[in-house]
Structure formats: C-alpha cells, structure tokens
C-alpha positions in Angstrom: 34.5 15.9 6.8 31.1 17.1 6.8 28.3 14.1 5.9 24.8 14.6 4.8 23.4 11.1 7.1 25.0 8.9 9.1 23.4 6.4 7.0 21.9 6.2 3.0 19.5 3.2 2.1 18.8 2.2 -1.3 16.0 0.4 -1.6 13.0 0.1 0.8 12.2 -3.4 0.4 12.2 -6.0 3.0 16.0 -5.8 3.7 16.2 -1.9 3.2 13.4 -1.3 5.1 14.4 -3.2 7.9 18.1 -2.2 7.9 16.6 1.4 8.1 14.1 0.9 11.0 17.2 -0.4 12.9 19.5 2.2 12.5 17.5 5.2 13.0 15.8 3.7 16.0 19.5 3.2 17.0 19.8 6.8 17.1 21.4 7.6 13.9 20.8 9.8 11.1 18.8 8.0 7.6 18.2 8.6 4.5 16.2 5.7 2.2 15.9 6.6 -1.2 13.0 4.4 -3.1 13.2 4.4 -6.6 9.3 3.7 -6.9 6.3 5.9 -5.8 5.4 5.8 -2.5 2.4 3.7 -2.3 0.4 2.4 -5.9 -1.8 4.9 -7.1 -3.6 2.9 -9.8 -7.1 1.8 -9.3 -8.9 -0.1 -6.7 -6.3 -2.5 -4.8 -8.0 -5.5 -5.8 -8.6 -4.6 -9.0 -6.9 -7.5 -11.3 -6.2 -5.9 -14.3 -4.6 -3.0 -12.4 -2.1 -4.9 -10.3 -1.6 -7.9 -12.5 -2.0 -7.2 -16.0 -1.1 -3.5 -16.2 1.6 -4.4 -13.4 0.8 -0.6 -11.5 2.8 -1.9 -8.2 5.5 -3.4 -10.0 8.8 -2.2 -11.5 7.8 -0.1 -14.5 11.4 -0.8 -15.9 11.8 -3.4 -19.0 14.3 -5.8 -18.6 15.8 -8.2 -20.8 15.4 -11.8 -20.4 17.2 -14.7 -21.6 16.7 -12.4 -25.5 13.5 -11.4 -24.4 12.1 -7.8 -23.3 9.3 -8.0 -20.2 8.0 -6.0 -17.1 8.7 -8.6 -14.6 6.5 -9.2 -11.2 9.2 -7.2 -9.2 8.0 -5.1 -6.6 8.6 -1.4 -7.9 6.9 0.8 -5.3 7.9 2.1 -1.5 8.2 -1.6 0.1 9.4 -3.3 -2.3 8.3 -7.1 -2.4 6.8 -6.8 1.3 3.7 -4.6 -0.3 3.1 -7.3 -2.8 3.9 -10.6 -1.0 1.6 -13.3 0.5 3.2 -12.5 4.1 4.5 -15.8 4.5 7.9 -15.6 6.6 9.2 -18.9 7.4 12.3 -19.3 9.0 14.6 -22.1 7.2 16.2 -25.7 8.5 19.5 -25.0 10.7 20.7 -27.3 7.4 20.6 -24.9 4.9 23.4 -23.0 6.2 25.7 -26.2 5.4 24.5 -26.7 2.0 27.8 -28.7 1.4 26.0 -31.7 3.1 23.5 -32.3 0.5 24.8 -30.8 -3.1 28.8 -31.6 -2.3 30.5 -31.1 -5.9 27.6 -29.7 -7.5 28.0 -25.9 -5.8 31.8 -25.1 -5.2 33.8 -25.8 -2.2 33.7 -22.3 -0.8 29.8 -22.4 -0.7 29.8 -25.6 1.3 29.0 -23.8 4.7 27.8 -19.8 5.0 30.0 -18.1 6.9 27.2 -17.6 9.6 24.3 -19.9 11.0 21.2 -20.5 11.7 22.3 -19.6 15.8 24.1 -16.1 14.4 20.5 -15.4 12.7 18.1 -16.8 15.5 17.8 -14.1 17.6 17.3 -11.6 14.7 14.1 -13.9 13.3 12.4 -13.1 16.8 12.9 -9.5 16.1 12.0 -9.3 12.6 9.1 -11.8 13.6 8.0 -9.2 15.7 8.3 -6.3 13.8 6.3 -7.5 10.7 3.5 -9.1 12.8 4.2 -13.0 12.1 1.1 -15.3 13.1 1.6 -19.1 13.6 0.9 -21.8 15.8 4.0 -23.1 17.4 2.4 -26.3 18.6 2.4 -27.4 14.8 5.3 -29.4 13.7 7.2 -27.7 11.3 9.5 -30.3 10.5 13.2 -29.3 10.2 12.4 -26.0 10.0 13.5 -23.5 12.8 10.4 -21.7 14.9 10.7 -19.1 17.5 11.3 -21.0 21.3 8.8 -18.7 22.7 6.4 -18.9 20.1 4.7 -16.4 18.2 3.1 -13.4 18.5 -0.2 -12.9 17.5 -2.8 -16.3 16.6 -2.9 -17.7 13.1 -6.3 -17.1 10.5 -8.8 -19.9 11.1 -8.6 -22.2 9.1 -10.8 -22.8 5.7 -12.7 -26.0 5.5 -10.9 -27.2 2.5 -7.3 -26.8 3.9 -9.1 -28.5 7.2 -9.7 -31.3 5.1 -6.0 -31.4 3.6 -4.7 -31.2 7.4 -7.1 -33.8 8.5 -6.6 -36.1 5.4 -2.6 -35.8 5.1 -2.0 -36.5 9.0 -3.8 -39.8 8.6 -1.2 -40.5 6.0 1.8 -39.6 8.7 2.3 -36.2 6.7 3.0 -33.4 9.1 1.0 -30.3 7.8 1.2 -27.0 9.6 -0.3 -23.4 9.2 2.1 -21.5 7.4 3.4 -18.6 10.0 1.9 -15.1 8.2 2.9 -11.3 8.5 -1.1 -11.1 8.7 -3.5 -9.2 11.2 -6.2 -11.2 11.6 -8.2 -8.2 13.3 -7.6 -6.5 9.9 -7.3 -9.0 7.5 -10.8 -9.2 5.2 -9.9 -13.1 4.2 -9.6 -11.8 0.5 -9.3 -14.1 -2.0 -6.3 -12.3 -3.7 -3.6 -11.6 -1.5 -0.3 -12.2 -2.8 0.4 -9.6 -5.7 -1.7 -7.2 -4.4 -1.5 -3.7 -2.1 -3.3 -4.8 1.2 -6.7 -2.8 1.1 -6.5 -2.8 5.1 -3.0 -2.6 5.9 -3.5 -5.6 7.7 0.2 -7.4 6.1 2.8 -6.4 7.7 5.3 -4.8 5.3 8.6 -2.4 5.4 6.1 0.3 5.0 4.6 0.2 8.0 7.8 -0.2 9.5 9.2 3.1 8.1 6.0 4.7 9.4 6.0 4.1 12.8 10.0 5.3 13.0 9.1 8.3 11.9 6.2 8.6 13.9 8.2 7.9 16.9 10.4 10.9 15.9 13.5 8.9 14.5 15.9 10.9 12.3 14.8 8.8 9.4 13.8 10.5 6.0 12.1 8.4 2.9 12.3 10.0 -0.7 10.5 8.1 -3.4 11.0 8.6 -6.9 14.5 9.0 -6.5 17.0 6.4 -8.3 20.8 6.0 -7.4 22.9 6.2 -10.2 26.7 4.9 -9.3 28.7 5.3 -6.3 31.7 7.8 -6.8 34.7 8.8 -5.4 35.2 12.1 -4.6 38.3 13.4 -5.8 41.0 14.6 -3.3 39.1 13.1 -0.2 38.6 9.6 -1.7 35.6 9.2 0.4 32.2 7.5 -1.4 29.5 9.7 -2.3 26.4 8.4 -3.8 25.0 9.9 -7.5 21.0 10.0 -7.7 18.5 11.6 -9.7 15.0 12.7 -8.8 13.0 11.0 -11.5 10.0 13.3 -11.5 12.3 16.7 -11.9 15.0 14.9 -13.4 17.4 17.0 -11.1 20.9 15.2 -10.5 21.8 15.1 -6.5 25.3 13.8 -4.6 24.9 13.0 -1.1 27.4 12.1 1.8 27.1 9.5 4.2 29.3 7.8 7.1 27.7 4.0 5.2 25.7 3.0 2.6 23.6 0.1 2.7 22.1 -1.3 -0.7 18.9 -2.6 -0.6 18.0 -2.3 -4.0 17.5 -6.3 -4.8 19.3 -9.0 -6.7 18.9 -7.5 -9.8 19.0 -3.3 -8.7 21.9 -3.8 -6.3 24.4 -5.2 -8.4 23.8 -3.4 -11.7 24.3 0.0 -9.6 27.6 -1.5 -8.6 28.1 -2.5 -12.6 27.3 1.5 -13.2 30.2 2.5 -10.2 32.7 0.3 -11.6 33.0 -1.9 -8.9 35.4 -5.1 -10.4 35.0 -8.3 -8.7 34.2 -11.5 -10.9 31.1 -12.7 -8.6 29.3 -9.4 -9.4 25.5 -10.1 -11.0 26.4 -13.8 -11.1 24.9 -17.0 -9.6 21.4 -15.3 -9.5 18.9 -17.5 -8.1 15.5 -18.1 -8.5 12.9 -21.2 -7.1 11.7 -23.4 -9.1 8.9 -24.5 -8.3 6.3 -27.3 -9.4 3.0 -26.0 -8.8 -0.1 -28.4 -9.0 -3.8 -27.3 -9.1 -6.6 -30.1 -7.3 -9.6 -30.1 -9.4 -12.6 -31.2 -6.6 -16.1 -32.5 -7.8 -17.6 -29.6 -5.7 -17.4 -25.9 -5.6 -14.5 -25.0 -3.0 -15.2 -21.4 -2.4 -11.3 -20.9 -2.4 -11.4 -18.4 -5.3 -13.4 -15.7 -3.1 -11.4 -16.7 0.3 -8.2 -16.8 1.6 -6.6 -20.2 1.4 -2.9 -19.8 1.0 -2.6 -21.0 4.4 -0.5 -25.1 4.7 2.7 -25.6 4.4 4.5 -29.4 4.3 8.6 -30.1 5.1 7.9 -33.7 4.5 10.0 -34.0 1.4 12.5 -30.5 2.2 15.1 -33.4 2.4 13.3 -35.6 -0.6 11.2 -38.4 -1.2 11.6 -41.9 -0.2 12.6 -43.0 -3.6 14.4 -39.6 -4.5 16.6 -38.4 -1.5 17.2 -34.8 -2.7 17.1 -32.1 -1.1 14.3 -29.8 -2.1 12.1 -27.6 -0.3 8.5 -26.9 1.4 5.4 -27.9 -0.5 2.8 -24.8 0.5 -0.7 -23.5 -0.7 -1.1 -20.8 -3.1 -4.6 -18.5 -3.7 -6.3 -19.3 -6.5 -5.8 -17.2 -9.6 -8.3 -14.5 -10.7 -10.2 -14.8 -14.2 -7.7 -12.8 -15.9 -4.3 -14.8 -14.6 -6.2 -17.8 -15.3 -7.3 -16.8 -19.0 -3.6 -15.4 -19.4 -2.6 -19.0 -18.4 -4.9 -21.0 -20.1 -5.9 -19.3 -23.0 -6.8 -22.3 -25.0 -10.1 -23.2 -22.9 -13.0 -21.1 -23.3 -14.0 -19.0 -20.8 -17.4 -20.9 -19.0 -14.8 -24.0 -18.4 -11.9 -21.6 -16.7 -14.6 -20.5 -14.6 -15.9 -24.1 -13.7 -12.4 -24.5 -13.0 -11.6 -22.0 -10.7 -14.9 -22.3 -8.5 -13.2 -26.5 -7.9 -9.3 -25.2 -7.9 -6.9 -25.6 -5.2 -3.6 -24.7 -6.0 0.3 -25.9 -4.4 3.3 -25.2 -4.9 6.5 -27.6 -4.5 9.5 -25.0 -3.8 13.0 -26.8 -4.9 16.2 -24.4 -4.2 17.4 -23.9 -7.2 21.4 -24.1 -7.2 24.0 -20.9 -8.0 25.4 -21.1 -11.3 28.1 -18.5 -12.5 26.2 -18.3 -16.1 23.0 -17.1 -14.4 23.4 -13.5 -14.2 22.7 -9.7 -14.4 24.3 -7.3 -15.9 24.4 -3.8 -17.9 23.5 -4.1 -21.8 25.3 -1.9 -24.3 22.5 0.4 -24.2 22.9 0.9 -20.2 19.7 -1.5 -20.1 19.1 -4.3 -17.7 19.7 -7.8 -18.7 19.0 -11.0 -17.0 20.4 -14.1 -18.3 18.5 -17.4 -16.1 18.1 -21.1 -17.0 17.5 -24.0 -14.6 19.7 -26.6 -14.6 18.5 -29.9 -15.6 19.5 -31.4 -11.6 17.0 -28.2 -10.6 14.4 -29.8 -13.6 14.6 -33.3 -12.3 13.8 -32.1 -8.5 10.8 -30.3 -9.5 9.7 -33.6 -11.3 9.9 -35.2 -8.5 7.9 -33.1 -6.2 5.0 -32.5 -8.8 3.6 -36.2 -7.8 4.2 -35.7 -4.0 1.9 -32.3 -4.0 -0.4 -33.8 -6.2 -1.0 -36.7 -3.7 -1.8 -34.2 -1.1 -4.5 -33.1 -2.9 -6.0 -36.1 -3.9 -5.7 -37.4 -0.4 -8.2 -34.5 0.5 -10.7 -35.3 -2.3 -9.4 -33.9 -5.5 -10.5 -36.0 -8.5 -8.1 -34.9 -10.8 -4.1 -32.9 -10.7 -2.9 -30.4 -13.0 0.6 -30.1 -12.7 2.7 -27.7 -14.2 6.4 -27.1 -14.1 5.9 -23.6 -14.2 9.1 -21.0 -14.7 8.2 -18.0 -16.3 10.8 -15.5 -15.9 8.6 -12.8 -15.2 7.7 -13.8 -11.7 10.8 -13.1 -10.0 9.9 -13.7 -6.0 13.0 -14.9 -3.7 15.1 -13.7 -6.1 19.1 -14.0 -4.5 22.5 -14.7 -4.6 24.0 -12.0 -7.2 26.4 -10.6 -4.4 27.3 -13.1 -1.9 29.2 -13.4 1.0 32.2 -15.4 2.3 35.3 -14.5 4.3 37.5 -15.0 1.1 37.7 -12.3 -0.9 38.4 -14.6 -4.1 35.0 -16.4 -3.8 33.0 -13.9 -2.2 31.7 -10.0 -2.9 31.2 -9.0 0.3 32.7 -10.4 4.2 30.4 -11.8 6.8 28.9 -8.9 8.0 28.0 -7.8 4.4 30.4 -5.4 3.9 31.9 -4.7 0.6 35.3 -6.4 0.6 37.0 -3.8 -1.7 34.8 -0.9 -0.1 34.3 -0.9 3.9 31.8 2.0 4.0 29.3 -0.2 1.5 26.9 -2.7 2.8 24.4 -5.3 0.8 21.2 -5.8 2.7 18.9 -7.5 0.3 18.7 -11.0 -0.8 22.0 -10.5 -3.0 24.0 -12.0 -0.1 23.3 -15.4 0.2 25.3 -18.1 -1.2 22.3 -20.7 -2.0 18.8 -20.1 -2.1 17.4 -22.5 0.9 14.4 -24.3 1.0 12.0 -21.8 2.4 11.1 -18.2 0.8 14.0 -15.8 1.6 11.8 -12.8 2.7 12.4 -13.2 6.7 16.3 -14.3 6.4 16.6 -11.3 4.4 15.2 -9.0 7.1 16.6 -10.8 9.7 20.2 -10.3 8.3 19.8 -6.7 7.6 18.7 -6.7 11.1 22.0 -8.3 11.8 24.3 -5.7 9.8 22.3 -2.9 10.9 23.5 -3.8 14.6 27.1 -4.0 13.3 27.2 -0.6 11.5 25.4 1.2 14.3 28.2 -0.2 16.5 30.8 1.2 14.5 29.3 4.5 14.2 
C-alpha cells in the first residue's frame, strides 16, 4: 500500500507540535496540517485591540456556549496556545496521577489512578524542558511539585521589586514562594508588560513554532501546511485503511491523504468534534471537558507599582495545592498574572470611569488561585445540527466552594506585601479557554476510556490523541508541559512501531 507520510499531525499546538518534532527528527516522514495561518498578520504584536479585542491570533471560528455564540481566547494560528501563552511550564505533584486519593466518590472509580505516572512522564519533562527553553531556579522550593534533578537550563528573569517584596514578605510568614519556571529567553525577552495573549515581538518564548523551525532547518522530512482544516477520517473502501479528508481553506480545494498514523493534535474542543464528523462511537467522546477555575485577586497598593509597563507574572505558591488549614481540599497553585491593559480592564470594569481604571492599574497586582476543576460527563463538546461547534460547561458547586476558599488565601499574600485593599473575583468566563482537557481520555478499559495508555484510539490503532484531550483530571498545575511531555511519550512509541 502506497502512503503519502509516515506520519499526519493535526494541529500544531503544544502537543502537535511536539509530537511532530519527535518523529521527524526520529527519521520519519511528517506532515502537520494547521488549520490557522502561519504566524498573526494583524497589527503590531502588542497592539491591544489587535490581539485582544479583535482576537487576530485566536480561533476565528464562533462557537456556541452554554446558548451563547462567542470567539473564544483559543489559540487559532500555527502554534497553537504556545504562541499566545505566558510560558509558564510547571511540572505537576507525583499526586495528581492518583487523583483517587483526594476526590474518592466524587470522579468515578476508573479515574482514581491514570494509567501512567509521574516516573513514566519524568524523563520526557527534561526533554520537553529543554526543547521549549524552560528557566527556573531549582534551589526554590516548589512544594509538592516535581522539578528536573538536574536542574534547569537556562537562569530565571530577575526579579521585579514588587514580587521581591511578596517573596520577602510571604517567607516570613512560613509561605514557600518560588519563581515560576518560564519557556522565556532572558537574552531576548524585552520584560514587556503584556505577555500572555500576545505573539512574542522577539521570539524570545519558546513555542511549537520554533520547534517546527529548527526541524526543518536541520533537514528533517517534516512539512507544515497552514490554512488547511481536516474534515473526518474515512475509510477507504476495499482496503479499509484510514485516510484523512481536508480542505485548503484559502482555495477551498478538497484533499485525501495516506498515512502509516495519525496523531490529533487539534485540542479539546477540535480533536473530538473531527472524530464526531468521522463517526467515531464511543460514549466518552467530547465529554468530561475540563477547564480551571480559578479565583483571581487583584492587590490595590498606596503607590504606583510599575507592574502595568513590566513583566511581573513571575511567583508561584503550592502552599494550599492540597488546601488550607481549615479547608483540606485539594486545589492547585496560587501564581502571578500581568496586569491587564486599558482595554481588558475597561472591558472588565466598565462601570468605573476611565481616570480611576487608570489609577487602578498604575497600583494593580494581580493572582490567580488555580483549583482543578473535576470531569463531569454533562460538560461537553459536540456537533450542532448545523455542523457548528457547541460547548456545553458549568462548574460544579464542589469546584465553586474551592475557589471560595482560595480567594482569601491569595488575597493574604498580597496584603502581606503591602496591598491596602483585595479585589477578588471568581472569575469564569467561558471565553478564556486556557488548560482546556479531558474530552478524550485514556484508560486501559475500553468501557471507561477513548483511547489505551499510549494514546491510541481503542477502536482505531493507527489514530493517536496528543493534545490535552487525554487526561483523566485536570491537575493542579497548567497542562501545557504534561501535554508536550506526553506527546513526547507517544511520539517514541509510534516511531518504534514504524
């Protein structure tokens, strides 16, 4: 049987991208199709109303939510969510993999452990570490989180005199702050004060981009098409091998190609809608999506802060990952966020005129409490009638009370540092859909599971998932270096097999 690739990608995202890398550097034949242009071709890269309001690097599709049509904060060109993120790649606790331990009866039974651990991934979060550039300082405690034994890579960003102050102030309190380990440069990086959502002006973040780049630089059989959408996997008729359907989305010009795997990359809400279009039947498929809530808590301070014009998202705390001494629930990291421009801010807080949002922001430092949401069957994506997509999310009220809980924990953090007064806000909105997961997990039982351990279709063998779609739970940490770290995994298993 004649095949076009060895291997066909969809999606060039963090898991994509990284699946890719590994395969063709493994000597094999790729193909990874990006439905989104290849780089944002909008205005300036920091321009605000470019990235954020008119949404120019994100996913120019309109989805439905919970009744509601909106163009979510979904990364939409080549890169996916790694040429929008804030770089931070954190490895999770050795604990989250045996979720069981702290949820029991509220996930089912067949979720209590993942089929792998933290020891299967380890060694593929030191390559992916290296790969995207991570910066830390391994001397910091990090808690129950995992860090690399030899340490990392490259140095971490100084650090700015406010979060010195937060360190300085929360350590005499017992509190264990650490710099958050960043897929940064520092020789590159221009300490903006918008990072996260943004294009990187300097190419300075790491990101699956520059990944791709240097394969084919280095004269791997790798080929990247943007503007090119997969339709449906098919089965040819006589041979009952898979061939993928796509169409070029600036000619319009339909395409089948032929390949020895697929690996779909395409995200938790792309990858298992194109399996909805190939009529692939399995009762897991789009469900338990997952999504972190998180309580996010701005420190006003009686002086200017200068964190507006500077990069700041920079601290992360594990001290309540496992809960608070009066609330012992699991829950997540507590880390720093950049402070939103004027036009998030008046989009926000449209009610205060615009002299006081200003005042505001020049005296803002804002956190964010991260709880792991839990799977639920009822949260969900799927095809409308009209072919359109349609996300169906709500947090549960165990997810609500958790982030109730952490809102006073951040906002002691700040106060400890000098903040006179916390605005806390439970915020939710739909439309920002970072460490998005769990619509096509995995398990060894075909009943309670999409795919086996190694990510393989279980009704399918020559389909993979490499995207955040796999994981059972949503762990307490962003999902961006587990996810690459897996594909990393699966990649080594499919070159093997080839």
């Amino acid at each position: 049987m004649q095949y076009d690739f060895d291997v066909i990608v969809v999606g060039g995202g963090a898991g994509g991208g990284a699946f890719a890398y590994a395969c063709a550097r493994a000597g094999k034949s790729v193909l990874l199709l990006e439905r989104g242009d290849r780089r944002f071709a909008g205005a300036g890269a920091q321009d605000e109303k470019a990235t954020l309001m008119d949404k120019g690097p994100f996913d120019d599709r309109e989805v439905d939510v919970n009744g509601t049509p909106r163009r979510l904060y979904m990364g939409g060109i080549l890169g996916g969510g790694t040429s929008v993120y804030g770089g931070a790649l954190l490895r999770p606790s050795d604990q989250d993999f045996q979720p069981g331990r702290y949820y029991g009866r509220r996930i089912p039974r067949a979720i209590w452990d993942w089929p792998i651990s933290y020891g299967d991934l380890e060694p593929y979060y030191d390559e992916a570490e290296r790969l995207y550039g991570v910066a830390g300082c391994a001397d910091d405690d990090f808690g129950p989180l995992g860090k690399p034994a030899g340490g990392f890579g490259g140095e971490p960003l100084p650090l700015h005199p406010l979060n010195e102050r937060i360190v300085a102030a929360n350590r005499r309190r017992g509190l264990r702050p650490f710099r958050l380990p960043l897929a940064i440069d520092g020789s590159r990086c221009l300490r903006c004060g918008v990072c996260a959502g943004y294009v990187c002006p300097t190419g300075a973040r790491g990101s699956s981009v520059a990944l791709l780049e240097s394969a084919v630089a280095r004269g791997h059989s790798l080929q990247v098409r943007t503007q090119v959408e997969a339709e449906r996997l098919v089965k040819e008729p006589g041979t009952g091998s898979t061939l993928l359907a796509v169409i070029d989305r600036t000619t319009g010009r339909r395409l089948h190609y032929r390949a020895r795997r697929y690996a779909l990359a395409a995200g938790a809400i792309g990858s298992p809608l194109l399996l909805e279009r190939s009529g692939a039947v399995h009762p897991l498929i789009g469900r338990n999506y997952m999504l972190h809530i998180a309580a996010i808590v701005a420190g006003v301070f009686p002086q200017a802060t200068d964190a507006g014009s500077s990069f700041v998202k920079q601290l992360g705390f594990t001290d309540y990952y496992f809960g608070t001494k009066r609330h012992r629930h699991k829950m997540g990291i507590v880390q720093s966020l950049p402070v939103p421009g004027p036009l998030m801010t008046a989009k926000v807080a449209p009610f205060l005129p615009a002299p006081v949002r200003q005042f505001l922001r020049e005296r803002v430092l804002p956190m964010a409490g991260m709880i792991e949401d839990l799977p639920d069957p009822a949260n969900r994506v799927t095809l409308g009638p009209d072919g359109g997509l349609r996300l169906t999310h709500r947090y549960s009220r165990y997810d609500r009370m958790r982030r109730r809980r952490m809102a006073p924990a951040v906002a002691r953090i700040l106060k400890r540092a000098g903040a006179v007064y916390c605005i806390s806000r439970g915020y939710s909105a739909h439309d920002h859909v970072a460490h998005q997961c769990g619509t096509l997990r995995f398990g060894a039982d075909p009943a309670h599971a999409v795919l086996d351990p190694d990510c393989r279709m279980h009704s399918d063998p020559s389909v993979f998932v490499v995207d955040g779609s796999f994981m059972p739970t949503s762990l307490g940490v962003g999902p961006g270096l587990t996810i690459m770290a897996n594909a990393l995994r699966v990649a080594a298993k499919v070159t093997a097999e080839l």
